[in-house]
LUMKEKOL-447761 format. One record per atom (N, C-alpha, C): residue number from 1; residue in one letter; atom name; x, y, z. Coordinates in steps of 0.2 Angstrom, whole numbers. Example, Ala and Ser with C-alpha at 12.3 -4.5 7.8 and 13.67 -1.06 7.14 Angstrom:
BEGIN
{1; a; N; {66; -28; 39}};
{1; a; CA; {62; -22; 39}};
{1; a; C; {66; -16; 39}};
{2; s; N; {64; -11; 35}};
{2; s; CA; {68; -5; 36}};
{2; s; C; {64; 0; 39}};
This chain:
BEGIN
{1; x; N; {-34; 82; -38}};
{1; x; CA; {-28; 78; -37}};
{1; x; C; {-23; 79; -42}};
{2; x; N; {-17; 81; -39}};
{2; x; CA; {-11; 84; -44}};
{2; x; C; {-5; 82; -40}};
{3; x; N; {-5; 76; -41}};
{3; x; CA; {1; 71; -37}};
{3; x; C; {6; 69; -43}};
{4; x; N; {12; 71; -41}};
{4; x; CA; {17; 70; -47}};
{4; x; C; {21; 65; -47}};
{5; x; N; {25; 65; -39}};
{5; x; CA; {29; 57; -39}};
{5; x; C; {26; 57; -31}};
{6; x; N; {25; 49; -33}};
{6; x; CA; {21; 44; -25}};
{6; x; C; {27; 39; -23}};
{7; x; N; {26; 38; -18}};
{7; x; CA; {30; 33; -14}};
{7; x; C; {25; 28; -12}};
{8; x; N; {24; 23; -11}};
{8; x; CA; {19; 17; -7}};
{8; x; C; {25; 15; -4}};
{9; x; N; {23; 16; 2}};
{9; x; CA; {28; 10; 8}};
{9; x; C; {23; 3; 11}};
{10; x; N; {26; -1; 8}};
{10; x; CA; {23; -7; 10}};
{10; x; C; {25; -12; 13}};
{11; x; N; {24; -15; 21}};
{11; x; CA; {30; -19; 24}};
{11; x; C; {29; -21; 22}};
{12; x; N; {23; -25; 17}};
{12; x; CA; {26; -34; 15}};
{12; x; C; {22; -32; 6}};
{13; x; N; {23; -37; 2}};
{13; x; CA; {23; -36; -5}};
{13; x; C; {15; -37; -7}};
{14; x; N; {10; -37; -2}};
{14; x; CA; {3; -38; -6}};
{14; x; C; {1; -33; -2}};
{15; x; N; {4; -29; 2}};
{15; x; CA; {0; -21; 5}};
{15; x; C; {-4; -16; 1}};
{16; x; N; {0; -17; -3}};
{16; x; CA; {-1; -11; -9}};
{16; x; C; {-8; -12; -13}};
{17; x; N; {-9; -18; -17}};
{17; x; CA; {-12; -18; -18}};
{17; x; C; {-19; -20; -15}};
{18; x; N; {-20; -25; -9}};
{18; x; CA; {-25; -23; -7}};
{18; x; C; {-27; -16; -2}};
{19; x; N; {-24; -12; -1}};
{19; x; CA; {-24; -9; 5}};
{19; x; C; {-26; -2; 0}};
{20; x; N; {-22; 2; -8}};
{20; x; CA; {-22; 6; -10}};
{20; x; C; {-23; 4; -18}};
{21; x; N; {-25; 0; -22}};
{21; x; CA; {-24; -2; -26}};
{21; x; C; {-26; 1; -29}};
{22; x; N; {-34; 3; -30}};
{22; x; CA; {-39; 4; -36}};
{22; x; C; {-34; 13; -34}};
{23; x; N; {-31; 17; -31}};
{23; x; CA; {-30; 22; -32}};
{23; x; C; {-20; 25; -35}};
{24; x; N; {-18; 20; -32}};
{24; x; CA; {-13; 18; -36}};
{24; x; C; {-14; 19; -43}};
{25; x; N; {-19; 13; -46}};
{25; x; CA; {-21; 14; -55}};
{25; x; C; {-22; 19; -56}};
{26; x; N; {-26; 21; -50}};
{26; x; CA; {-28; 29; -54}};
{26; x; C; {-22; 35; -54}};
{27; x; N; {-17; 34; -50}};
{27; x; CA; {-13; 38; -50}};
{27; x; C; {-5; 39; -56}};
{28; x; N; {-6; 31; -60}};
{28; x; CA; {-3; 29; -62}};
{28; x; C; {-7; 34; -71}};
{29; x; N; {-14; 32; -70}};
{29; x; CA; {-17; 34; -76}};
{29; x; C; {-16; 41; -78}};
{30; x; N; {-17; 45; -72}};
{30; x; CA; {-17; 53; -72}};
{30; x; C; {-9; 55; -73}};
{31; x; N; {-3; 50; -73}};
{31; x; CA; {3; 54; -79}};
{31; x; C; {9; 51; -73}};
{32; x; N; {5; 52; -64}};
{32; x; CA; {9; 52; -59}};
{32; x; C; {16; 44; -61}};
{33; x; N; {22; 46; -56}};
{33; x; CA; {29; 42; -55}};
{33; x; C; {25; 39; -49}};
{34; x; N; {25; 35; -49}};
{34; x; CA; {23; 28; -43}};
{34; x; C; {29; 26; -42}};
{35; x; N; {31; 24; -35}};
{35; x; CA; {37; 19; -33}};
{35; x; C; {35; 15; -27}};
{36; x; N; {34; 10; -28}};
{36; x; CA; {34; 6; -22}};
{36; x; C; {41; 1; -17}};
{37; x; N; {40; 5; -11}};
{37; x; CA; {46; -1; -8}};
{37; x; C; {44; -6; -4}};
{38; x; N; {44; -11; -5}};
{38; x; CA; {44; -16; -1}};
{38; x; C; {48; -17; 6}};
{39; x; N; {47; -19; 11}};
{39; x; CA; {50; -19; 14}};
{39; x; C; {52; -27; 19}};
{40; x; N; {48; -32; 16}};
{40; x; CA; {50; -38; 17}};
{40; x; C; {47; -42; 12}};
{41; x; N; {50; -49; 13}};
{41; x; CA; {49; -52; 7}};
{41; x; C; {43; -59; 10}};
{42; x; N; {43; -59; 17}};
{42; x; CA; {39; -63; 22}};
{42; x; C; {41; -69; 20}};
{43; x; N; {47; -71; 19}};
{43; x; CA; {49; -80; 19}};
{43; x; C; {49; -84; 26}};
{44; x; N; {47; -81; 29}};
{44; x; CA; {45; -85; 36}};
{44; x; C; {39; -88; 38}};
{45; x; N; {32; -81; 34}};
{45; x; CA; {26; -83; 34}};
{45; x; C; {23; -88; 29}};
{46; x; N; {27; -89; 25}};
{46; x; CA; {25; -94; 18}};
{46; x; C; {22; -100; 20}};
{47; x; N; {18; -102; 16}};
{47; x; CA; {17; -109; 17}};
{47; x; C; {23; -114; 16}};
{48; x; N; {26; -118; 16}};
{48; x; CA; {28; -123; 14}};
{48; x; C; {33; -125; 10}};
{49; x; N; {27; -124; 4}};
{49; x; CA; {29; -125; -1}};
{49; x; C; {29; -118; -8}};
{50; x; N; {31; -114; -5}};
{50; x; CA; {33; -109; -6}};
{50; x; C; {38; -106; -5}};
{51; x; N; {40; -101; -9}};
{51; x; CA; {47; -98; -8}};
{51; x; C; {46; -89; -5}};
{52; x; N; {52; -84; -3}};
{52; x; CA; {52; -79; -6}};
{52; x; C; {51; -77; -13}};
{53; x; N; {56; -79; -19}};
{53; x; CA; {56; -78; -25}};
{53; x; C; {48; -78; -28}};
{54; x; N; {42; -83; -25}};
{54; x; CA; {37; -85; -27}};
{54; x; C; {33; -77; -26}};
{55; x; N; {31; -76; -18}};
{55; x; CA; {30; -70; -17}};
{55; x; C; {33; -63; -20}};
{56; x; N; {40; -64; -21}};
{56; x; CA; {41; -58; -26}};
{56; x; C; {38; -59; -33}};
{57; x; N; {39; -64; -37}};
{57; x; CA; {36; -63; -45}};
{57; x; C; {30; -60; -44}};
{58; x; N; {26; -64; -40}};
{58; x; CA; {19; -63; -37}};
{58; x; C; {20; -54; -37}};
{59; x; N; {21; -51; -34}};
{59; x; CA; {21; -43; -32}};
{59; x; C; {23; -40; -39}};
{60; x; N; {26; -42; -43}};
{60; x; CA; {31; -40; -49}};
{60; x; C; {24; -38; -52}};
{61; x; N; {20; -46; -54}};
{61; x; CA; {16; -45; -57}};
{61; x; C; {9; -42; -56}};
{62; x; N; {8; -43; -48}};
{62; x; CA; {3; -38; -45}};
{62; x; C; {3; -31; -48}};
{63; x; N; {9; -27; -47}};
{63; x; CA; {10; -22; -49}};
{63; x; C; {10; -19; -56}};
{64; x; N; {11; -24; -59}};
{64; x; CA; {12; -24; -68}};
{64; x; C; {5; -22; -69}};
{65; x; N; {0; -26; -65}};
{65; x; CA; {-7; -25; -66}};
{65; x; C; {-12; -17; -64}};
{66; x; N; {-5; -15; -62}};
{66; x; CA; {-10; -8; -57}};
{66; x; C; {-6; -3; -64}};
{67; x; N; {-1; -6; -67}};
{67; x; CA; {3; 0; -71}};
{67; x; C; {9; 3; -68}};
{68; x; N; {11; -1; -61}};
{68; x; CA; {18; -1; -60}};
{68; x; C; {25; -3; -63}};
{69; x; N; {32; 0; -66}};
{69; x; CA; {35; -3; -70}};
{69; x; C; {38; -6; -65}};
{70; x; N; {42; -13; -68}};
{70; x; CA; {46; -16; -62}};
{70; x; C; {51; -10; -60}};
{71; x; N; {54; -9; -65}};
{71; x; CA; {60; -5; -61}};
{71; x; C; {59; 1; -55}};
{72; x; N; {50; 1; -54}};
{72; x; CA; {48; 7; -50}};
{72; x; C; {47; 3; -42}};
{73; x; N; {48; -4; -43}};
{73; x; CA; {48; -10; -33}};
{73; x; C; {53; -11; -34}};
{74; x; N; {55; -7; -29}};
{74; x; CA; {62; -10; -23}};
{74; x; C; {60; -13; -17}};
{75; x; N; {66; -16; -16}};
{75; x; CA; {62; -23; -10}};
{75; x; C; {70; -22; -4}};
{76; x; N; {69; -22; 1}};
{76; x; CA; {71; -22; 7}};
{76; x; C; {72; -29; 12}};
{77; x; N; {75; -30; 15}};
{77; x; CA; {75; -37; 18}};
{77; x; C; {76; -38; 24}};
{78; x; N; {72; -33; 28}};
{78; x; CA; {68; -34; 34}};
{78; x; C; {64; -40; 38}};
{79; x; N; {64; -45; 40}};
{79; x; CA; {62; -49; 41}};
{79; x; C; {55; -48; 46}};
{80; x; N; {50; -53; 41}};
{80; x; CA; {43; -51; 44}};
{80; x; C; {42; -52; 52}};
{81; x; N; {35; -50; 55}};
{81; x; CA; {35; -49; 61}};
{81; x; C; {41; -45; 65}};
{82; x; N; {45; -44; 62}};
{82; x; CA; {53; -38; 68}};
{82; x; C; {55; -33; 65}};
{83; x; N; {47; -29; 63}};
{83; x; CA; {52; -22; 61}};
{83; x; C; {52; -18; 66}};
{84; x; N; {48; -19; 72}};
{84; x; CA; {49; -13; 78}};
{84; x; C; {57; -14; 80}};
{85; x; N; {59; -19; 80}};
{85; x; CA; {67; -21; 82}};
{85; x; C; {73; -18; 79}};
{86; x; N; {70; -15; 71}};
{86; x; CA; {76; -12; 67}};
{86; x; C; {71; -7; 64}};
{87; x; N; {68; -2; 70}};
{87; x; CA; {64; 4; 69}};
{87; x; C; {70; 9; 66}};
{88; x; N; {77; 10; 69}};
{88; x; CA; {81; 15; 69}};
{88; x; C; {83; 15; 61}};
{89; x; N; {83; 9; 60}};
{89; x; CA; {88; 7; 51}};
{89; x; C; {81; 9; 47}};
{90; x; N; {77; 7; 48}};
{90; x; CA; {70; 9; 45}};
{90; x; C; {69; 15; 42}};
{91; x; N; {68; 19; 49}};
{91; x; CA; {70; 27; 50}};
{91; x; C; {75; 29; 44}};
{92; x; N; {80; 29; 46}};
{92; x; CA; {87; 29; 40}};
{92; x; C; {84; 28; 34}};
{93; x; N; {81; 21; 30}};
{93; x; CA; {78; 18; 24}};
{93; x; C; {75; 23; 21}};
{94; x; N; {69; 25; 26}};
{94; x; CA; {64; 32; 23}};
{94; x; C; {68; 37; 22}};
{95; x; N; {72; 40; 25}};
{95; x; CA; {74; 47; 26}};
{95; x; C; {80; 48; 19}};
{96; x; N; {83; 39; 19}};
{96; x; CA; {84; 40; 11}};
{96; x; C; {81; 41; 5}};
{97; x; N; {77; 35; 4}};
{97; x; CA; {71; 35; 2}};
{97; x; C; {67; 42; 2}};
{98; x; N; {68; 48; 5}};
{98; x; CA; {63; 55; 4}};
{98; x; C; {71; 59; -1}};
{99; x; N; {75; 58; 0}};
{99; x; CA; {83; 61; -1}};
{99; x; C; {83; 61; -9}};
{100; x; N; {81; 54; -12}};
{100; x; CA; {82; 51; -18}};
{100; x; C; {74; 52; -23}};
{101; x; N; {69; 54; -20}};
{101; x; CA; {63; 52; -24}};
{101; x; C; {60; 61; -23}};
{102; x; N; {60; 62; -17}};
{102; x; CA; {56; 70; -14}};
{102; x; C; {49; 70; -17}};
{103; x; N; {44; 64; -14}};
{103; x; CA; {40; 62; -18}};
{103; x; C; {33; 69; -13}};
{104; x; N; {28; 70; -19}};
{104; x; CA; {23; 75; -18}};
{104; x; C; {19; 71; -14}};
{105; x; N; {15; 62; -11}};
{105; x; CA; {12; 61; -9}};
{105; x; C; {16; 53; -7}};
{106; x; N; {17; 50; -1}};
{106; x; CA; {15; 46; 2}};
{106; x; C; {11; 43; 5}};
{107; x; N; {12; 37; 3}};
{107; x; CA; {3; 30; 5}};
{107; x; C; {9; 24; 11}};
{108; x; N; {3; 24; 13}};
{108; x; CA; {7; 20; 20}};
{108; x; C; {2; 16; 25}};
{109; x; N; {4; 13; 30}};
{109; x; CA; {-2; 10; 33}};
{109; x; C; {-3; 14; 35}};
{110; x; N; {-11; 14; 40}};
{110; x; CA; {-13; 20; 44}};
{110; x; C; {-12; 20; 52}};
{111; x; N; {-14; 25; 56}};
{111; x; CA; {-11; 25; 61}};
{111; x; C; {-14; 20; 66}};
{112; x; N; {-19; 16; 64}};
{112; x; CA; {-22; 12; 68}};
{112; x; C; {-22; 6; 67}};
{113; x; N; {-16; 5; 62}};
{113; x; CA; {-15; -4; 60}};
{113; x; C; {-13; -7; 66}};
{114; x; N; {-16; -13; 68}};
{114; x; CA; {-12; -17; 73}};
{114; x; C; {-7; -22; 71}};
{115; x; N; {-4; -21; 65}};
{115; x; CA; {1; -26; 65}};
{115; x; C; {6; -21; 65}};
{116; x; N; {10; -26; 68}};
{116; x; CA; {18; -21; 72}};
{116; x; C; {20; -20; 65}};
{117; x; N; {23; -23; 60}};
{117; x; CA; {28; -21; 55}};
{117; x; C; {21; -15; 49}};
{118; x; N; {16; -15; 51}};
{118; x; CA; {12; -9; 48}};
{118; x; C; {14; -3; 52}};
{119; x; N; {12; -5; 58}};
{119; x; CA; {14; 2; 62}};
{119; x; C; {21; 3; 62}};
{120; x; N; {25; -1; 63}};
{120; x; CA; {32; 3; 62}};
{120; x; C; {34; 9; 53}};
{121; x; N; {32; 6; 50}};
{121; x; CA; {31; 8; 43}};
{121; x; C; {27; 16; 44}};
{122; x; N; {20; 13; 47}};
{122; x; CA; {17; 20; 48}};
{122; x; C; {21; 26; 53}};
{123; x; N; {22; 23; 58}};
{123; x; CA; {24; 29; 60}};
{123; x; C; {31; 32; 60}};
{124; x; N; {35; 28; 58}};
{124; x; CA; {43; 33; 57}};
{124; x; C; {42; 34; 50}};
{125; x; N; {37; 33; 45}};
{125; x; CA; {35; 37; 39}};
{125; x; C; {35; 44; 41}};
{126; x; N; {30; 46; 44}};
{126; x; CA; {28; 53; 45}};
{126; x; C; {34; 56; 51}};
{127; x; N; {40; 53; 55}};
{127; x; CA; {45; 57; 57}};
{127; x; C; {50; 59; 48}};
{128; x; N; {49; 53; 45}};
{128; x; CA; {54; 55; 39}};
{128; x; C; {51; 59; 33}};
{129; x; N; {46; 58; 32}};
{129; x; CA; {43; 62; 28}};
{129; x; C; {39; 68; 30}};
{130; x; N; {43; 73; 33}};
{130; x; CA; {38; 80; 37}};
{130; x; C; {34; 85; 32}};
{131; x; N; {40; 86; 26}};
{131; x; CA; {35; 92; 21}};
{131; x; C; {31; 89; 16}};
{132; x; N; {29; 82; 17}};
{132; x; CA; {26; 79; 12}};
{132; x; C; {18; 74; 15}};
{133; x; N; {14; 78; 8}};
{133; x; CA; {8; 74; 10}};
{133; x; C; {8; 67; 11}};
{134; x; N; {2; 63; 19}};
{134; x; CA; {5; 56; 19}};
{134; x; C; {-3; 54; 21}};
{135; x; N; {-4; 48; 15}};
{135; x; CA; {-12; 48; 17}};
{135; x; C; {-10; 38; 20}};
{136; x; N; {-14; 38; 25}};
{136; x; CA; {-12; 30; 27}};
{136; x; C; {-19; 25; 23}};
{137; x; N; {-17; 19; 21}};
{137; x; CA; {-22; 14; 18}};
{137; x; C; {-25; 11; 23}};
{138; x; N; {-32; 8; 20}};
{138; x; CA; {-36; 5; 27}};
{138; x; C; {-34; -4; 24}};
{139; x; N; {-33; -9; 30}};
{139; x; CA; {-33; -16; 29}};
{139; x; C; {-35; -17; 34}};
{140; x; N; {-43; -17; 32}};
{140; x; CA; {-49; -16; 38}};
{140; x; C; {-49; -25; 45}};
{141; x; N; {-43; -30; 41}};
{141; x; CA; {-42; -35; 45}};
{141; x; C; {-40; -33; 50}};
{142; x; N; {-33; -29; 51}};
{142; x; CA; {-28; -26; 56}};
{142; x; C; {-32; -21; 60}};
{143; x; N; {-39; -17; 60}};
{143; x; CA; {-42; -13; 62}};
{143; x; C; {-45; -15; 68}};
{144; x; N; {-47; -10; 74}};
{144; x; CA; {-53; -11; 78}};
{144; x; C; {-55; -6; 76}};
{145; x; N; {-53; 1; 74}};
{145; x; CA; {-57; 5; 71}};
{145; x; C; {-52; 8; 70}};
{146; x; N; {-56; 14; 64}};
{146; x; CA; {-52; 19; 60}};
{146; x; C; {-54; 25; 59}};
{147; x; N; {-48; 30; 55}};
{147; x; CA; {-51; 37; 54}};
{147; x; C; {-49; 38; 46}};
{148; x; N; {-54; 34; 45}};
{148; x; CA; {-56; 36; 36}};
{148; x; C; {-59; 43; 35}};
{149; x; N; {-54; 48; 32}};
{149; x; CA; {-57; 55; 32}};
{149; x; C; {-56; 58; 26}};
{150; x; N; {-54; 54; 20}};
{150; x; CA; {-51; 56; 15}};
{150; x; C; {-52; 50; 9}};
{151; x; N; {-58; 51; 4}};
{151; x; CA; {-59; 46; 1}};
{151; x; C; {-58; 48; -8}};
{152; x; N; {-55; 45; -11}};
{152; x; CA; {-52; 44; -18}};
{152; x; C; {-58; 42; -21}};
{153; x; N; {-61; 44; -25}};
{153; x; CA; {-67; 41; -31}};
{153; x; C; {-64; 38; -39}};
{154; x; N; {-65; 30; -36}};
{154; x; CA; {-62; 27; -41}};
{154; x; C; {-68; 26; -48}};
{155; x; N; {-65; 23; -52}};
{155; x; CA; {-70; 23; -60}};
{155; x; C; {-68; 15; -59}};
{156; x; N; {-72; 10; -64}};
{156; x; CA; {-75; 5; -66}};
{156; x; C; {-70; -1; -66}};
{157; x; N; {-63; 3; -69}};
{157; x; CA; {-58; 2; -73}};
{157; x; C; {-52; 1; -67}};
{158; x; N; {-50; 5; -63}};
{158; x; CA; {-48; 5; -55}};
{158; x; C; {-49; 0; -52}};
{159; x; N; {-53; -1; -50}};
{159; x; CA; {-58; -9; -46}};
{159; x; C; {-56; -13; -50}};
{160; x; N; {-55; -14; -58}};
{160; x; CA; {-52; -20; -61}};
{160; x; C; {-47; -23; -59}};
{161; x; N; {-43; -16; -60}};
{161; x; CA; {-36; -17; -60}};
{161; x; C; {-33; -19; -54}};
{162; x; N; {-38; -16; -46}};
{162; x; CA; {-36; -20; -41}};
{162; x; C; {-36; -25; -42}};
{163; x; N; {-43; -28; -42}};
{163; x; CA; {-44; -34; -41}};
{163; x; C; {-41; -40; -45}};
{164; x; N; {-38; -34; -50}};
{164; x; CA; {-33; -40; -56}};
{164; x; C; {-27; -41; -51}};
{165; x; N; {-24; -37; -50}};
{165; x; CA; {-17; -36; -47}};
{165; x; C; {-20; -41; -40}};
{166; x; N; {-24; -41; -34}};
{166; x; CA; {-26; -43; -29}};
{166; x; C; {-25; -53; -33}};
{167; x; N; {-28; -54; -39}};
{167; x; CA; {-27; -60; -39}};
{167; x; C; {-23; -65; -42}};
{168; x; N; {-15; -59; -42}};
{168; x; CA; {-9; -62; -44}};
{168; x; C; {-6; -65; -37}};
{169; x; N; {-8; -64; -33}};
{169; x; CA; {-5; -69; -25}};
{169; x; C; {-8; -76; -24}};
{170; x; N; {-7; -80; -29}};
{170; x; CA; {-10; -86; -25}};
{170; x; C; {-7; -89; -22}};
{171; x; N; {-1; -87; -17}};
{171; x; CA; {1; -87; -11}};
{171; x; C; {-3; -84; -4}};
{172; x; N; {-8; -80; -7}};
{172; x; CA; {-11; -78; 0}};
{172; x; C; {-18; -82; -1}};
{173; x; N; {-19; -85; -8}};
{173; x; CA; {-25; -86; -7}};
{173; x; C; {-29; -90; -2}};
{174; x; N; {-24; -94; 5}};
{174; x; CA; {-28; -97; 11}};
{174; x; C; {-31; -92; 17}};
{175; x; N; {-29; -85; 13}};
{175; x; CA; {-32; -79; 18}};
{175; x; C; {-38; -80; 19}};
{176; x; N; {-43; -77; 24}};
{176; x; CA; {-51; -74; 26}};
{176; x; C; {-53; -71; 19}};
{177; x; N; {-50; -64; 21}};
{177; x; CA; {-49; -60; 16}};
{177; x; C; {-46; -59; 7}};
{178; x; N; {-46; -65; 6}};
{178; x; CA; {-41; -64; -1}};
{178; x; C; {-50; -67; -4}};
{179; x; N; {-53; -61; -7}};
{179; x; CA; {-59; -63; -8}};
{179; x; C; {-59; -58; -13}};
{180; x; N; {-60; -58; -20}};
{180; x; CA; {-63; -52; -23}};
{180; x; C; {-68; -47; -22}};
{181; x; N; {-73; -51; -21}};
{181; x; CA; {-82; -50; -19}};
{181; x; C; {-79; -45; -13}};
{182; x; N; {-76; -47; -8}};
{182; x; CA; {-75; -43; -1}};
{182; x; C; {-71; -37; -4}};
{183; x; N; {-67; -35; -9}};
{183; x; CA; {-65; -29; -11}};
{183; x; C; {-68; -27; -14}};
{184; x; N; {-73; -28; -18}};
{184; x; CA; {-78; -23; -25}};
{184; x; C; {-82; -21; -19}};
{185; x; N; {-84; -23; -14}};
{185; x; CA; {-91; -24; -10}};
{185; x; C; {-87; -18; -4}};
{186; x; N; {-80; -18; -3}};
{186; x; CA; {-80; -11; 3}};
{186; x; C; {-77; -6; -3}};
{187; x; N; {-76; -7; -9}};
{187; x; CA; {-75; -1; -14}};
{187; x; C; {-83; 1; -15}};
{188; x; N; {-89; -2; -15}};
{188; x; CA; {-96; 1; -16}};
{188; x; C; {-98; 3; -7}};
{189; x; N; {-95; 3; -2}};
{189; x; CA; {-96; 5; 3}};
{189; x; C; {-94; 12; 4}};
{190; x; N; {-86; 12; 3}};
{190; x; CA; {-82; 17; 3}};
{190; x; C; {-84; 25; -1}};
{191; x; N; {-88; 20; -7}};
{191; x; CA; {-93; 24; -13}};
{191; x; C; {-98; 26; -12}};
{192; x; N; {-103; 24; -8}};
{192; x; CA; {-107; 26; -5}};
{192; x; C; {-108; 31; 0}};
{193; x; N; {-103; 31; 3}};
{193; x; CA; {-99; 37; 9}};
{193; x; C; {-100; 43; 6}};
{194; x; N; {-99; 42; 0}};
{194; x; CA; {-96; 49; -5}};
{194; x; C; {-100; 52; -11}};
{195; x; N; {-107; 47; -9}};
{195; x; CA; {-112; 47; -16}};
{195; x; C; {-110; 46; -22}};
{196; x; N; {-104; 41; -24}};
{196; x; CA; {-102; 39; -30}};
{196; x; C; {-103; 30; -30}};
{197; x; N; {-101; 28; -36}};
{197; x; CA; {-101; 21; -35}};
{197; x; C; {-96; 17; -30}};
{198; x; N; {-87; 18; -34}};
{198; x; CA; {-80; 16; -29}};
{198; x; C; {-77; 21; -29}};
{199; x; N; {-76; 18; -22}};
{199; x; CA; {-70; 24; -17}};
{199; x; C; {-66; 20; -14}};
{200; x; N; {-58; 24; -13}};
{200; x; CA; {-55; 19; -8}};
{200; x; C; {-55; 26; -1}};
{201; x; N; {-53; 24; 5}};
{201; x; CA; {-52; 27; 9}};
{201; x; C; {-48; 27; 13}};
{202; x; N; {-46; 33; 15}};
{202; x; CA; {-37; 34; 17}};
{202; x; C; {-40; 37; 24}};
{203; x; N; {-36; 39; 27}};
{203; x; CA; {-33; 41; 33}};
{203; x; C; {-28; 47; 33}};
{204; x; N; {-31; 53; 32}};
{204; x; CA; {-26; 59; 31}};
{204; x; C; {-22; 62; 36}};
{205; x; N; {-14; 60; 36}};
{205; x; CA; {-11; 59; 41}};
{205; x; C; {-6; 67; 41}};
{206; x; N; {-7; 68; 37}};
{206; x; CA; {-5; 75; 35}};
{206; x; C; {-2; 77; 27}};
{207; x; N; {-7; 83; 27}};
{207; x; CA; {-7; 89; 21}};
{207; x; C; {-4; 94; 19}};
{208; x; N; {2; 95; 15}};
{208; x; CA; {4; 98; 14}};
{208; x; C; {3; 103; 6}};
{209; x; N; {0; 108; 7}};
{209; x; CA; {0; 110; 0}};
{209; x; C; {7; 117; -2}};
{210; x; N; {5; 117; -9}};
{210; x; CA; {11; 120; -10}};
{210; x; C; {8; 129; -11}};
C-alpha cells in the first residue's frame, strides 16, 4: 500500500466512517493526504429534534477521530434521497473534485449499494475518475449481495479509531446497525477471510498502477 492523496466520496456524513473507517486510520497513519467530501448534509432524514449543523459537528468530530484534519471535509448540499435527479451536476462535482486533488486512490460506495444517493456517488465516480485507483466500501445494510475482492489488514488500533469515530453520531444512534459489537465482529470476519485478526473489505472497482 503506497497511497499518497485519497479522496472518500460519501453521500451522506457517517459513510465514511462506518463503511471505510478502520482503513482510512490506517491510511492517515502511513503519511497519506485524506480528503473527504460530503455530499449531503441529510436534514430531511433527522429526527426531529435535530438539526443539519448537529450531523455536521458530529462528522467533524467523527473524522477527527480517524486523523482527518477539518480543513480536509468539504460538504456539498445535495439534498438526501435525490441524487439520481442531479446525477449531471454530480458528475461535474467529481470531475472537479479529480482537477483539484489528482488523488492516487478513491473509496466510494460499491457497485452494489442499493441506496440510490450511494449508487449515484458510485457510479459517476468511476466515469470521473478513469486513471485513478477506485476501491467501493461495503454497508453490508444496503446489500443483497457483494463483490468483496480486496481486503486491507487492519491493526488493534484501526478498529479503535472506527469505532471511536462510529460513536460520535449520536444522531444515528436509533439505527439496526449503529452497534459497535456488529463492527468489531464483521472486522474479525473480514479478518478471518484473510487469516489475520481485522480486515475491512472493498470491492475493487479498478486498478491502476503506475
Amino acid at each position: 500500500m503506497n497511497f499518497k492523496k485519497v479522496v472518500v466520496l460519501a453521500p451522506h456524513p457517517d459513510d465514511t466512517e462506518f463503511g471505510c473507517g478502520g482503513f482510512v486510520n490506517k491510511l492517515v497513519k502511513s503519511g497519506a493526504e485524506v480528503e473527504i467530501i460530503v455530499f449531503s448534509d441529510c436534514a430531511k432524514s433527522l429526527p426531529e429534534n435535530l438539526t443539519a449543523a448537529d450531523l455536521i459537528n458530529e462528522q467533524k468530530a467523527a473524522a477527527k477521530s480517524l486523523g482527518i484534519r477539518e480543513e480536509n471535509i468539504h460538504f456539498k448540499d445535495y439534498s438526501v434521497r435525490e441524487f439520481p435527479a442531479h446525477r449531471q451536476m454530480i458528475l461535474e462535482d467529481l470531475v472537479q473534485i479529480k482537477r483539484t486533488t489528482n488523488p492516487d486512490l478513491v473509496l466510494c460506495p460499491s457497485s452494489d449499494d442499493l441506496h440510490q444517493d450511494h449508487q449515484t456517488i458510485g457510479s459517476e465516480a468511476v466515469r470521473a475518475f478513469k486513471a485513478t485507483t477506485i476501491l467501493g466500501y461495503e454497508l453490508p445494510w444496503n446489500h443483497l449481495e457483494s463483490q468483496l475482492n480486496y481486503h486491507v489488514k487492519l491493526e488493534e488500533s484501526n478498529v479503535e479509531a472506527k469505532l471511536k469515530a462510529i460513536s460520535c453520531y449520536k444522531s444515528q444512534s436509533f439505527r439496526p446497525y449503529f452497534d459497535k459489537d456488529l463492527f468489531r465482529s464483521l472486522a474479525r470476519v473480514r479478518g478471518a477471510q484473510i487469516q489475520t485478526q481485522y480486515a475491512e473489505a472493498f470491492e475493487l472497482i479498478r486498478a491502476v498502477h503506475a
